[in-house]
C-alpha positions in Angstrom: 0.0 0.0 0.0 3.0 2.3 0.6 4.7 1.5 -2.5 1.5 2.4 -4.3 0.9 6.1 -2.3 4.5 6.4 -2.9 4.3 6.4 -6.9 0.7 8.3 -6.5 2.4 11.0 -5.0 5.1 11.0 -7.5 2.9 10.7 -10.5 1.0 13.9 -8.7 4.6 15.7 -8.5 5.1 15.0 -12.3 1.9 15.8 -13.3 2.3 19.4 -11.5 5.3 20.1 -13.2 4.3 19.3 -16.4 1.2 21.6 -16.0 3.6 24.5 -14.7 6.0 24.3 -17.3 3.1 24.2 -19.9 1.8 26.9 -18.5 5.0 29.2 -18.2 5.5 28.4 -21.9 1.7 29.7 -22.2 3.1 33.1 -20.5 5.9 33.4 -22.5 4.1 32.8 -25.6 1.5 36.0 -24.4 4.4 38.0 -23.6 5.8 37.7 -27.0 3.1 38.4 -28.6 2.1 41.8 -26.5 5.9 42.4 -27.8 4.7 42.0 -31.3 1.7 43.6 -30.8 3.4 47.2 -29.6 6.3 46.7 -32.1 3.2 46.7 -34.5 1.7 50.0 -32.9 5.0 52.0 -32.8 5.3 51.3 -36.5 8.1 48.6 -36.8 7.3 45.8 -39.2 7.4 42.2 -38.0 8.2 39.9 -41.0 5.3 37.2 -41.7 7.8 33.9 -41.4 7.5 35.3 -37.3 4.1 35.5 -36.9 3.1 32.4 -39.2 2.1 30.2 -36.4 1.1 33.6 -34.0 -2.6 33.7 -33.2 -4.9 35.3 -35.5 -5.1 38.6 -33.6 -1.5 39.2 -34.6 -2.0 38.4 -38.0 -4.9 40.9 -37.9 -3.0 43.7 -35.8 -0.2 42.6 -39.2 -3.0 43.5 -41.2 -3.7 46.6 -39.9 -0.4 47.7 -39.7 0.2 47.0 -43.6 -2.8 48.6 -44.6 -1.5 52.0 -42.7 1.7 51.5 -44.9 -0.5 51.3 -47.9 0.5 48.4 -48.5 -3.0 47.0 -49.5 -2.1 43.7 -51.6 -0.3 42.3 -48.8 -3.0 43.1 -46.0 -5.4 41.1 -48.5 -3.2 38.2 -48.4 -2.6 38.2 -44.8 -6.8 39.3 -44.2 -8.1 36.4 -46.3 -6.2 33.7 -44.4 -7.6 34.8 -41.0 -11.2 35.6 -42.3 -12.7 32.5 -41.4 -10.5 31.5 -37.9 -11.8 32.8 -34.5 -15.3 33.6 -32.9 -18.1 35.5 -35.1 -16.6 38.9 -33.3 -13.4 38.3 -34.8 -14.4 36.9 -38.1 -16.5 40.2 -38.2 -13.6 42.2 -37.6 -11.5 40.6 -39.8 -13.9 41.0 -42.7 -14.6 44.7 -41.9 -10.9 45.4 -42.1 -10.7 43.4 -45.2 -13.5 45.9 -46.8 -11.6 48.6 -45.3 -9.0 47.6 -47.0 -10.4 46.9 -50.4 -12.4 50.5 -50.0 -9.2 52.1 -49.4 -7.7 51.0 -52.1 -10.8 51.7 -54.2 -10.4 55.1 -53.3 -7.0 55.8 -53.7 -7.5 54.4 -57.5 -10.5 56.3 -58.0 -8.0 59.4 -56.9 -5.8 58.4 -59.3 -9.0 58.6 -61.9 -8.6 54.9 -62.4 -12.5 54.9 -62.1 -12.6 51.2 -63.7 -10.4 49.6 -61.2 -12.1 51.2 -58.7 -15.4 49.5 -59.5 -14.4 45.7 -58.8 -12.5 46.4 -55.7 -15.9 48.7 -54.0 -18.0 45.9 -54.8 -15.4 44.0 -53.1 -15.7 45.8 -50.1 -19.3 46.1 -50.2 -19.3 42.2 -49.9 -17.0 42.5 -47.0 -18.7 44.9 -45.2 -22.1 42.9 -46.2 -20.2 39.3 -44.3 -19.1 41.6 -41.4 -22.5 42.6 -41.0 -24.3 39.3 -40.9 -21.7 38.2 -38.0 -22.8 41.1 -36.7 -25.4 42.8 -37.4 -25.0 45.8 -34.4 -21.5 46.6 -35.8 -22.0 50.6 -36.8 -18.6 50.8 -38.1 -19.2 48.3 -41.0 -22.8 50.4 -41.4 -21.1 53.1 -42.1 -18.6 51.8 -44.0 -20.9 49.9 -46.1 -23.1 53.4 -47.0 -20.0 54.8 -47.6 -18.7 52.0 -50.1 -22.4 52.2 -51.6 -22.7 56.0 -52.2 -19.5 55.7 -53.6 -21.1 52.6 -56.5 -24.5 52.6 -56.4 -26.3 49.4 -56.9 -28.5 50.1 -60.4 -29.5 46.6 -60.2 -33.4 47.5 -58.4 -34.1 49.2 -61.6 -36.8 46.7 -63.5 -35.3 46.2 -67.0 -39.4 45.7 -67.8 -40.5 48.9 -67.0 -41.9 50.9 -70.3 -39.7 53.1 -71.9 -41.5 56.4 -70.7 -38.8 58.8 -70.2 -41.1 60.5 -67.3 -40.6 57.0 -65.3 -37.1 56.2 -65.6 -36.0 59.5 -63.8 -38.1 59.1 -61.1 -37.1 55.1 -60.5 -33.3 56.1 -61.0 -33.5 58.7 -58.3 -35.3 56.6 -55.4 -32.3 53.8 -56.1 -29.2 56.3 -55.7 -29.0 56.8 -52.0 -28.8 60.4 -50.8 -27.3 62.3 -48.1 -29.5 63.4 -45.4 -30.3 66.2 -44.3 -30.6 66.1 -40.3 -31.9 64.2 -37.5 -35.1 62.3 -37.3 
């Protein structure tokens, strides 16, 4: 019976150990990471072979970071790997940067008076915005975003095609589909 205590407690002793090394390496991990994270916020990249195995919210802070630098192609890339990883609030986050992202580079193409290459990457981040949304539907950033992206490209698509060709009518059915700017509080 002694024998038998004897390797319990040992096999308790073990066990323990095992748990508080796992769980140093846990702290260490988190601290490294935090590091990251306000090398990130100062504005000092971090290359992608280090945060390759980080956890998504690096990868997303990454993001962020590279679509500060204009550097939009890149915080695609890294956006559409983490898109679908995390909880619905991060999923939403990560897709409402990723239509940040698209609209920013939307605009600074259409400010370039590249209008056509514009087009793709609004509806783009229309559909982003649109994904965020249905994660999240109380998420006022990605409302506003999303009017933003839509006052910027229009959706024409309401108009019936089988409406008569009345010239009185199409006006008037044109106008009620372009979204305008409002004037005041309710």
């Amino acid at each position: 019976m002694r024998a038998l205590r004897h390797k319990l407690i040992w096999a308790a002793l073990l066990a323990s150990v095992l748990m508080a090394v796992t769980q140093l390496w846990r702290v260490y991990a988190i601290h490294h990471e935090n590091q990251w994270l306000s090398r990130l916020q100062q504005g000092h990249e971090i290359s992608i072979e280090k945060v390759m195995t980080a956890a998504p919210e690096i990868r997303l802070a990454r993001a962020v970071y590279l679509h500060n630098k204009q550097r939009f192609s890149e915080a695609i890339d890294t956006l559409s790997l983490i898109v679908e990883q995390g909880d619905r609030e991060f999923q939403a986050k990560s897709r409402y940067n990723l239509g940040n992202t698209y609209l920013s580079q939307a605009l600074a193409e259409l400010e370039a008076g590249r209008i056509n290459q514009a087009m793709p990457l609004l509806m783009l981040a229309k559909q982003a915005f649109r994904q965020a949304l249905r994660l999240d539907s109380g998420f006022w950033d990605a409302k506003y975003n999303l009017e933003l992206a839509m006052r910027l490209l229009p959706e024409f698509d309401r108009i019936s095609q089988s409406q008569p060709d009345d010239d009185a009518v199409k006006p008037s059915q044109l106008w009620t589909t372009v979204p305008g700017f409002p004037r005041g509080l309710p």
